[in-house]
C-alpha positions in Angstrom: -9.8 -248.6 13.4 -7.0 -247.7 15.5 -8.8 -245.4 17.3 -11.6 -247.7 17.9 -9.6 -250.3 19.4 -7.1 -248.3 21.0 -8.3 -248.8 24.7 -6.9 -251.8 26.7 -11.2 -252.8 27.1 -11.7 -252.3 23.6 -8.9 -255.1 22.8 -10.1 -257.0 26.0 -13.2 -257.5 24.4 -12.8 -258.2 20.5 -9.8 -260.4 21.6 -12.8 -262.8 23.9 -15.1 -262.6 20.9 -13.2 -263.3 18.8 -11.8 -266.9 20.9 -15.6 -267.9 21.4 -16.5 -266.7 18.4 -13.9 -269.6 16.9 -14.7 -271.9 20.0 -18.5 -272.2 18.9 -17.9 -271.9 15.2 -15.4 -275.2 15.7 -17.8 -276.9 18.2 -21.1 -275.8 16.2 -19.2 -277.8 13.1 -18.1 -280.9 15.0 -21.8 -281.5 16.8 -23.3 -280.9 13.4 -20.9 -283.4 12.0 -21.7 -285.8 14.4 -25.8 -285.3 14.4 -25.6 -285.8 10.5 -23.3 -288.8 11.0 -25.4 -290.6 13.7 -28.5 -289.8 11.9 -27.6 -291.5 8.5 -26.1 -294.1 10.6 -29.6 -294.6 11.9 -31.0 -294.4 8.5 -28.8 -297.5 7.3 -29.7 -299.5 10.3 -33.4 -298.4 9.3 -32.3 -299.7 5.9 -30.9 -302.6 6.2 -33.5 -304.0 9.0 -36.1 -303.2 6.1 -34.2 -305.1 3.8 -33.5 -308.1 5.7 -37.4 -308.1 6.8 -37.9 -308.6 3.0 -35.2 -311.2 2.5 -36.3 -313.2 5.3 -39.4 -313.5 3.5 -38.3 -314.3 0.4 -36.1 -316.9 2.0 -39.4 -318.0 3.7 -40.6 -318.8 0.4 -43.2 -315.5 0.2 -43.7 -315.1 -3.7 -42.9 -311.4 -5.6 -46.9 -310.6 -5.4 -47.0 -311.3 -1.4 -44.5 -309.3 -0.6 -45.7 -306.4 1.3 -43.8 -303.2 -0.7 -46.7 -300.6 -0.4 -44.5 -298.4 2.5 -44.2 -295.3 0.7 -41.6 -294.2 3.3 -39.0 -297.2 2.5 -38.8 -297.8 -1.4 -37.4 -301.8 -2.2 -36.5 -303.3 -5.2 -35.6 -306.8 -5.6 -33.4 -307.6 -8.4 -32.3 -311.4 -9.4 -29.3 -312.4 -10.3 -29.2 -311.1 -14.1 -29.8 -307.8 -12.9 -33.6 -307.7 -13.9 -36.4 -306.1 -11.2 -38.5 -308.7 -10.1 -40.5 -306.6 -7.7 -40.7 -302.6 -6.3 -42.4 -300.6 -3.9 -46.1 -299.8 -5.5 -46.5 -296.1 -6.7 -42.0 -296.2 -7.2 -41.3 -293.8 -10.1 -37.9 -292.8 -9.9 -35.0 -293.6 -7.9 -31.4 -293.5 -8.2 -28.2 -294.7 -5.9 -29.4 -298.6 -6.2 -27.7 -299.1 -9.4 -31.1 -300.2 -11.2 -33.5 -297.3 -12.6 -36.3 -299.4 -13.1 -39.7 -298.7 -11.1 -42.0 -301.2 -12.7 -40.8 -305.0 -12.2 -40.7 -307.4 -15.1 -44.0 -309.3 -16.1 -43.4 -313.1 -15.7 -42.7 -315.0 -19.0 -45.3 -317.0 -20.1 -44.6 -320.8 -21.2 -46.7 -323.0 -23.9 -49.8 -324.4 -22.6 -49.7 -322.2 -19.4 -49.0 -319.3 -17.1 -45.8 -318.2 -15.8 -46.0 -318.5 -11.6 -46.9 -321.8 -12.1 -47.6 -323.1 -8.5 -48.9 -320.1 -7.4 -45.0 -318.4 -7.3 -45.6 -316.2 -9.9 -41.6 -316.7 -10.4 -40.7 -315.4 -14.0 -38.6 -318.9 -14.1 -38.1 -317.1 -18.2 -38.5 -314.5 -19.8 -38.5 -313.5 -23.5 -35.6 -311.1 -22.9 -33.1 -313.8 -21.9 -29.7 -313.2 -24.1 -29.4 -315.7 -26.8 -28.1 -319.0 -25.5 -29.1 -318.5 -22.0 -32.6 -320.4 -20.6 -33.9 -320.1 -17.4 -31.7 -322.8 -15.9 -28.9 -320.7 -17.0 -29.9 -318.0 -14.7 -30.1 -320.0 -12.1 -27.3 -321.2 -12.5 -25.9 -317.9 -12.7 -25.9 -317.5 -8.8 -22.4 -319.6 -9.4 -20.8 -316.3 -7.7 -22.5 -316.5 -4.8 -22.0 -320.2 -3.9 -21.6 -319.7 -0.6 -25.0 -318.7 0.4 -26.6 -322.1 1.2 -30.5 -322.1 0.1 -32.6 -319.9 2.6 -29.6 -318.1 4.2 -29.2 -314.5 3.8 -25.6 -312.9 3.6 -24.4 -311.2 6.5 -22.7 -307.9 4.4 -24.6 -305.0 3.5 -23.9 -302.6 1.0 -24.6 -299.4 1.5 -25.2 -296.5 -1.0 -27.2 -293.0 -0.9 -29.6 -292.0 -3.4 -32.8 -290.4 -3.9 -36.4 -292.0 -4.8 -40.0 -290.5 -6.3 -43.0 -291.9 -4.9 -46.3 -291.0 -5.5 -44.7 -287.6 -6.5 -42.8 -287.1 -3.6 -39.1 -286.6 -4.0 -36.6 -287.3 -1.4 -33.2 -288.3 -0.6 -32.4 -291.9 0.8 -30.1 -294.2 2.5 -30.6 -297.5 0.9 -29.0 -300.9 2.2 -28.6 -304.3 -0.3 -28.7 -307.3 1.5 -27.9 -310.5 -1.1 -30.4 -313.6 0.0 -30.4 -317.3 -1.7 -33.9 -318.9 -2.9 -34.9 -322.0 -3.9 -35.7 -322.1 -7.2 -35.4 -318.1 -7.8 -31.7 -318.0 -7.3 -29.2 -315.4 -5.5 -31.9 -312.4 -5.2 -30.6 -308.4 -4.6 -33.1 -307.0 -2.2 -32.5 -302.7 -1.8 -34.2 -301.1 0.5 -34.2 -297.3 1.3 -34.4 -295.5 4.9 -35.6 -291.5 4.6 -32.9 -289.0 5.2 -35.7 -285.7 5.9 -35.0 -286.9 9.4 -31.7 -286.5 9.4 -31.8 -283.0 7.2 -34.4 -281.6 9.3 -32.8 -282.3 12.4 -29.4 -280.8 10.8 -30.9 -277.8 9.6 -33.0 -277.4 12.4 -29.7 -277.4 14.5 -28.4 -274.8 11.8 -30.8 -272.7 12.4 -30.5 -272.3 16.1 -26.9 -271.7 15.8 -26.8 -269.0 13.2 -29.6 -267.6 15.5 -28.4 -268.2 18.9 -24.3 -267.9 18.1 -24.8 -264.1 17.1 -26.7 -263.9 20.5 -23.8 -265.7 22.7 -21.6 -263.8 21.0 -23.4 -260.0 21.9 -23.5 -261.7 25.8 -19.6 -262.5 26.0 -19.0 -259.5 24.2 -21.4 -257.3 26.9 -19.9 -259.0 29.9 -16.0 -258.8 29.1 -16.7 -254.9 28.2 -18.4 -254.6 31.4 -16.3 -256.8 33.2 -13.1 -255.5 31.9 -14.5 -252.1 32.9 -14.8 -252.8 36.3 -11.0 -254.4 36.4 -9.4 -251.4 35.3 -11.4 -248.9 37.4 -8.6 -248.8 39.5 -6.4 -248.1 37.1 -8.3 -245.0 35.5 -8.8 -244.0 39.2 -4.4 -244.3 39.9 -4.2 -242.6 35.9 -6.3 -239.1 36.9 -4.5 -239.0 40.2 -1.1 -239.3 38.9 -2.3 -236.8 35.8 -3.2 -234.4 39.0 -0.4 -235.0 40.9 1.6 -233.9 37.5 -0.4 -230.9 37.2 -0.4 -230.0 40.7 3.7 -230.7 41.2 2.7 -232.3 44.4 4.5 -235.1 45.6 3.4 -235.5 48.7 0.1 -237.0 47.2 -0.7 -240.3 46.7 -2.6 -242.6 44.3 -5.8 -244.8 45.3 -4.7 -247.5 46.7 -7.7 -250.7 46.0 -8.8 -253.2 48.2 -8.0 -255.9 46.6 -4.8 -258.2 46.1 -4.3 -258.7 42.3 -2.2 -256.5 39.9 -3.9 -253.7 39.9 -3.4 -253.6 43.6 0.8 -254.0 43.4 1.3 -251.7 40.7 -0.6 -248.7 42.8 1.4 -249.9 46.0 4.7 -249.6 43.8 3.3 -246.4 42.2 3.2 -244.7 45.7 6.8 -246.3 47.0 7.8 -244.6 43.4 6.1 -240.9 44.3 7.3 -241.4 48.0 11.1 -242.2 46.4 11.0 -239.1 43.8 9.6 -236.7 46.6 12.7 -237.8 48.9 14.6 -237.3 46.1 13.2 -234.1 45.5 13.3 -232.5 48.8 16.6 -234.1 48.9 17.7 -232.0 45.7 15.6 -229.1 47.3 18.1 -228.6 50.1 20.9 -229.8 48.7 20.5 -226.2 46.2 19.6 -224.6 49.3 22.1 -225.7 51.5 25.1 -224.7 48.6 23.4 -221.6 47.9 23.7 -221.0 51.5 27.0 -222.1 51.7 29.0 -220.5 48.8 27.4 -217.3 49.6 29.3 -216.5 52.4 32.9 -216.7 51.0 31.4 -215.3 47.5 30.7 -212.2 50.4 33.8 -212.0 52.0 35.8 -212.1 48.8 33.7 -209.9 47.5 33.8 -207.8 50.4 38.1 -207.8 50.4 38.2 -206.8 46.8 35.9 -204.3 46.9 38.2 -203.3 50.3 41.0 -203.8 47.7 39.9 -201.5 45.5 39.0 -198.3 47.5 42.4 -198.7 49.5 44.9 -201.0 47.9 46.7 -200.9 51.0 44.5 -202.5 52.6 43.8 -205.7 50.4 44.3 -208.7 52.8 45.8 -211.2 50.3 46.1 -214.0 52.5 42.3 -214.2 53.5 41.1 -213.6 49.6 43.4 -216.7 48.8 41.8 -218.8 51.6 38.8 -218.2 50.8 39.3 -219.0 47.4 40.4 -222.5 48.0 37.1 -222.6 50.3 35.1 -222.3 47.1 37.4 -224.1 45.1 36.9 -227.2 47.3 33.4 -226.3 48.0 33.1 -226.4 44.1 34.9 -229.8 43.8 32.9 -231.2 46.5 29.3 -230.2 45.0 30.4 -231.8 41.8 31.6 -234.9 42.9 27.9 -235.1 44.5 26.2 -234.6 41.7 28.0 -236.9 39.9 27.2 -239.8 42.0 23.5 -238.8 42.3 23.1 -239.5 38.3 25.1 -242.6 39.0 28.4 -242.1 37.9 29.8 -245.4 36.4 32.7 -246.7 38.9 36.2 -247.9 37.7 37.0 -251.5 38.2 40.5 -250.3 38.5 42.5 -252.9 41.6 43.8 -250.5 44.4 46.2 -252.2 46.9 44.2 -250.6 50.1 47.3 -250.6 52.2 49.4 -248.9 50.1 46.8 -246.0 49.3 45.8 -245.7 53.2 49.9 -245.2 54.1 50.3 -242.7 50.9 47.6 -240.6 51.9 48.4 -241.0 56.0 52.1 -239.9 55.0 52.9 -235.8 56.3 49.5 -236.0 58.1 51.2 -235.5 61.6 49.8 -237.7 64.5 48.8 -240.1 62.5 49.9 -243.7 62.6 49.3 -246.6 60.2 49.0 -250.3 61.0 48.0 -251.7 57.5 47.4 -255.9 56.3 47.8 -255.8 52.4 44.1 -256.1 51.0 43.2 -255.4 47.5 39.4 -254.2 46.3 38.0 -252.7 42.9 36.8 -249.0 42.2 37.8 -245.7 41.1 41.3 -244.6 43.0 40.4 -240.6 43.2 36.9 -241.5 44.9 38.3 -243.9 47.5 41.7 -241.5 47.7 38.8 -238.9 49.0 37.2 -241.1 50.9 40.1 -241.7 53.1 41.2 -237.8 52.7 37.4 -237.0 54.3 38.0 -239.3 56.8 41.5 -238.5 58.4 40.9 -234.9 58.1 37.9 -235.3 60.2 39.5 -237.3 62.4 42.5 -234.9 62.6 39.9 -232.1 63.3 38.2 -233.6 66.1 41.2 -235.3 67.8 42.7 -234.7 70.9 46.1 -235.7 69.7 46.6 -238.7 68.0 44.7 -240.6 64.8 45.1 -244.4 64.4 44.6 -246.0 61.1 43.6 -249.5 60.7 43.7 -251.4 57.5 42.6 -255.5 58.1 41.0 -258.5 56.4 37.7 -259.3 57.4 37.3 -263.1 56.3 38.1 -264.0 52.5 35.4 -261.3 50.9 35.9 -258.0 53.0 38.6 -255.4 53.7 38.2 -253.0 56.7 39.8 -249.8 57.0 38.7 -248.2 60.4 40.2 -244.4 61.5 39.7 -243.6 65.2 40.8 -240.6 67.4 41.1 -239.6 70.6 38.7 -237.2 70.5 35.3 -236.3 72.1 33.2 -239.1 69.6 29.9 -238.9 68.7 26.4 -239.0 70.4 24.7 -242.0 69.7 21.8 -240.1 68.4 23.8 -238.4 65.5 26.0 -241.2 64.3 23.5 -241.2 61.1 22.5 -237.3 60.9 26.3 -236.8 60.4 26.4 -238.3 57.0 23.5 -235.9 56.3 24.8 -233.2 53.4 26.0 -229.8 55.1 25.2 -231.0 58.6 27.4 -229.9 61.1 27.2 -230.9 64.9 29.0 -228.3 66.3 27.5 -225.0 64.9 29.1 -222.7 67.1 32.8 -223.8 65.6 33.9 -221.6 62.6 33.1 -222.6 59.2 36.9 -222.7 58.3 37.4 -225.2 61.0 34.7 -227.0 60.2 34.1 -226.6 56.3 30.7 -227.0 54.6 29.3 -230.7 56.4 30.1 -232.4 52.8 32.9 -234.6 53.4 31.5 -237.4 55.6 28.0 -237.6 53.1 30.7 -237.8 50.2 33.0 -240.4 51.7 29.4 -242.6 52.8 28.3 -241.9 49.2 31.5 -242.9 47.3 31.4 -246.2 50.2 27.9 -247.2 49.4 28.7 -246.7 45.4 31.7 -249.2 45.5 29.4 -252.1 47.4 30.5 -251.1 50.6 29.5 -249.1 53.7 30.6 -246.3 56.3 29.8 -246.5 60.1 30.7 -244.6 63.1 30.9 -246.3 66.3 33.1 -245.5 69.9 37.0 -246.6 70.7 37.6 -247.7 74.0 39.1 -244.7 74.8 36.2 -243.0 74.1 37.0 -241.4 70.7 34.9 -241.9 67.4 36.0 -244.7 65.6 35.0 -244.6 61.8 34.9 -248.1 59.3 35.2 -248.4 55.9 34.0 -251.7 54.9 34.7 -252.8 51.1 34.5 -255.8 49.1 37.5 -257.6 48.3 38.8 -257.7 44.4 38.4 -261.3 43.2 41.3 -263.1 41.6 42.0 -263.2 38.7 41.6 -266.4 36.8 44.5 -268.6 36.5 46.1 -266.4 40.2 46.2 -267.8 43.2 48.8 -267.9 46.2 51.7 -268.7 45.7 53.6 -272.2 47.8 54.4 -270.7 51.5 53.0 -267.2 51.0 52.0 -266.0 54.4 48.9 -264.9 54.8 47.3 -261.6 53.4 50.5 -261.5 51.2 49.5 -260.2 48.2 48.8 -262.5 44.9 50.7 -262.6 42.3 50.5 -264.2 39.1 
């Protein structure tokens, strides 16, 4: 089952079955519900218009013989007010849900010296079967409950009661309505009559039918179109999923996925799949020469110290001590360097440690002859040994390329942002390479010796360790003509509860 349903369409389409599938069942239900209901609604308006068609006749004064009951779709009784059928549909011979079972109406009592109906009526004004103590007048006068039917009038509530009725050996299920009329002479009569519900069943089953018929059929259709449907949707998708499964097997980055021509999802996630693969090939080819460029570069003092000790060996006299410790400290710094790298390319977590800027800047400046400090106390947050080499990169450099002189500048820029800016005297740098130079192991001048002008490291690590701590690391000219390097960095924020204290100049430092 898991399997079966374990493809993205799969679950597409049983999940938009399954909601029409609950959608028709729940609207199949109510509309059956209502056909039924408005069909035996019409069956007791059938009803009752049958019934009061026979009241009004009785209240017309039509006797029990004249009536005309011989509808063998709408069975009526008429029932007096002792409960006794005075007349019936012809051919009635069951029926149930009036509250009388009777099918065959009384004969009319017969007096001394004459007929019952008397007058043409055919009234059965007594009967034989009257309780002891009770005479005809006494029925009569049993319509005492419903005084308030005048004679003639017919009563304006209708009961109404469900049931079933034989005739002439047919069997079927009714709705009847009773509808209470007063006669002159005859009393308060009961007249039940009974409206067909094979109407309504056949209409409700007929509507059965076509929904267990044409449901299953819906149902196949939705089904069909969402598969198809969703098919076409994730076409893309498949196409972005064999192209990245190639690109894996190929180990090609430079490749890119199917871009479609659309602007939904589908067209966003293969945009930010190719901005991914174009990231990790940077990153690659990045890492490529990075190995590269430190091969490159700690082979040549691995050589020469190599070379001495080998030298060393053969003639002891001539081991050249001084060069095999130099180049030693070349590869110990070289070593330092490439590891600080790699720990900020797998994101090394920085220290929220407060450094006074000022105070580090003139620490570091101090024994660093030609160098001069003009520093405005400014605090920031980071990791002290990453910014003490930041600054270390950046007067050495400066040192290196400087005609004579190295001026340090430490300021507040506004309340959020501390400068520190390093400029020489020196020869500054082309416009065109003021971003290569921040490039690992690049070095403008090429012709200079590599132990004047170490390995190209210490400006990407200084831009590195600048753009870890929130900050950045430009080059631009002095006025003189020199480069002129700035170290921008967030300020730290207060602490809560610190603020200046009353007549602290500006820039002082805050204290608690």
């Amino acid at each position: 089952m898991r399997r079966l349903f374990g493809s993205v369409r799969a679950r597409a389409t049983l999940a938009a079955t399954v909601v029409v599938a609950v959608a028709l069942v729940a609207a199949g239900a109510a509309v059956l519900l209502s056909l039924r209901s408005n069909l035996i609604d019409q069956a007791a308006t059938q009803a009752e218009r049958a019934a009061r068609n026979v009241a009004a006749d009785l209240s017309g004064g039509t006797s029990y013989t004249g009536l005309e009951l011989d509808d063998d779709d709408e069975p009526v009784q008429v029932v007096d007010a002792r409960g006794r059928l005075v007349a019936a549909t012809e051919h009635l011979e069951h029926i149930s849900g009036t509250g009388v079972a009777e099918v065959k109406p009384r004969p009319p009592a017969t007096g001394t010296g004459g007929t019952a109906g008397t007058g043409g009526t055919g009234d059965p004004d007594d009967s034989d079967d009257d309780p002891p103590g009770e005479d005809a007048a006494g029925d009569d006068g049993g319509g005492d409950d419903h005084s308030s039917l005048k004679p003639g009038e017919i009563a304006d509530d209708v009961r109404l009661t469900a049931g079933s009725a034989t005739i002439d050996g047919k069997t079927a299920d009714y709705r009847f309505a009773a509808v209470e009329v007063e006669v002159p002479d005859k009393g308060t009569l009961t007249v039940y009559a009974g409206a067909s519900l094979d109407p309504e069943q056949s209409a409700v089953g007929t509507a059965q039918t076509v929904m267990l018929v044409g449901f299953p059929l819906l149902l196949a259709v939705v089904a069909a179109v969402t598969w198809l449907v969703t098919r076409r949707a994730l076409r893309p998708v498949e196409g972005i999923r064999a192209e990245m499964a190639a690109i894996t097997a190929s180990e090609d980055l430079a490749r890119r996925v199917p871009v479609p021509d659309t602007h939904d999802e589908v067209a966003r996630l293969a945009r930010t799949t190719n901005e991914t693969l174009a990231a990790l090939e940077t990153s690659v080819e990045r890492q490529r020469r990075f190995v590269a460029d430190a091969s490159h570069e700690l082979r040549s003092p691995i050589a020469s110290l190599r070379t001495q000790l080998e030298v060393a060996a053969a003639h002891p006299e001539l081991l050249d001590l001084d060069g095999a410790v130099e180049d030693t400290v070349r590869l110990q710094h070289l070593a330092a360097d490439l590891l600080l790298l790699a720990r900020l390319d797998v994101g090394e977590r920085v220290a929220d440690a407060r450094v006074e800027l000022a105070a580090l800047v003139r620490e570091r400046a101090a024994g660093r002859p030609g160098v001069t400090v003009r520093a405005q106390a400014a605090e920031v947050t980071g990791s002290r040994g990453q910014l003490e080499r930041v600054l270390d990169n950046l007067l050495d450099n400066a040192r290196r390329h400087a005609r004579s002189a190295v001026a340090v500048t430490v300021r507040r820029d506004g309340d959020h942002h501390a400068v520190v800016e390093v400029a020489d005297d020196g020869d500054g740098v082309p416009a065109g390479d003021r971003e290569r130079i921040f490039e690992r192991f690049v070095r403008l001048d090429e012709a200079r010796a590599r132990d004047d002008g170490g390995a190209g490291l210490g400006l990407a690590i200084a831009r590195d360790v600048a753009t870890r701590h929130g900050g950045t690391l430009t080059v631009l000219d002095t006025p003189a003509g020199g480069a002129l390097f700035a170290l921008r960095l967030p300020l730290a924020q207060p602490c809560p509860g610190v603020r200046d204290g009353p007549g602290a100049p500006a820039g002082a430092p805050r204290s608690a």
